[in-house]
C-alpha positions in Angstrom: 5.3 -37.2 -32.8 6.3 -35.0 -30.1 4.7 -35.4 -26.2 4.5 -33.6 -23.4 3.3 -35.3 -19.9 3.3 -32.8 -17.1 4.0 -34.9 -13.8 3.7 -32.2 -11.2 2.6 -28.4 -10.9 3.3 -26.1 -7.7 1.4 -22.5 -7.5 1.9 -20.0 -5.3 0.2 -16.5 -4.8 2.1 -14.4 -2.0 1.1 -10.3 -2.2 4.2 -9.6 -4.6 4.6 -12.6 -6.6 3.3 -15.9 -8.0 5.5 -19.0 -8.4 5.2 -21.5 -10.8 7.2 -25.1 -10.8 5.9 -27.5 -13.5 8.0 -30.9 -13.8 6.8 -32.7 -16.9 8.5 -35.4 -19.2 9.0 -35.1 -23.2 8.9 -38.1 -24.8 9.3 -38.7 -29.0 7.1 -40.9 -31.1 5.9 -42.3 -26.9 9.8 -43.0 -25.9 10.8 -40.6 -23.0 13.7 -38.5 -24.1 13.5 -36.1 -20.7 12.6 -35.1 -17.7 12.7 -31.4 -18.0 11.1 -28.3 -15.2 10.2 -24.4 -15.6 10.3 -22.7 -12.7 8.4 -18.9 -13.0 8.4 -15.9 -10.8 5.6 -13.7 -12.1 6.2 -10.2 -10.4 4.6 -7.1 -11.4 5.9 -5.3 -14.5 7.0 -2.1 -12.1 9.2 -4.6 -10.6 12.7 -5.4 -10.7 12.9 -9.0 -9.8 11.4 -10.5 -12.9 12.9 -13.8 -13.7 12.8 -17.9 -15.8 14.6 -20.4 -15.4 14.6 -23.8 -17.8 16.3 -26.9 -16.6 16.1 -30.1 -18.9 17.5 -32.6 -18.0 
């Protein structure tokens, strides 16, 4: 079995963008395995500045 527990989400709206940060923990048959975080930049699709990053830990 396969979990995810999110620990902490960030939103921000500016006029151009919206940020995203969610830090959350995956854990395997309820044994934490990591602590991983996706960090978004949602920009308009006109826009040149679109992008993701994953870190996992």
């Amino acid at each position: 079995m396969v979990g995810v527990n999110t620990k902490n989400m960030e939103i921000s709206v500016d006029e151009d963008q919206i940020g995203v940060k969610v830090a959350y923990e995956l854990d395997v048959n309820h044994e934490p395995m990591a602590d991983c975080r996706i960090n978004m930049s949602i920009v308009p699709r006109n826009s040149k500045g679109v992008s993701m990053q994953l870190d996992i830990r």
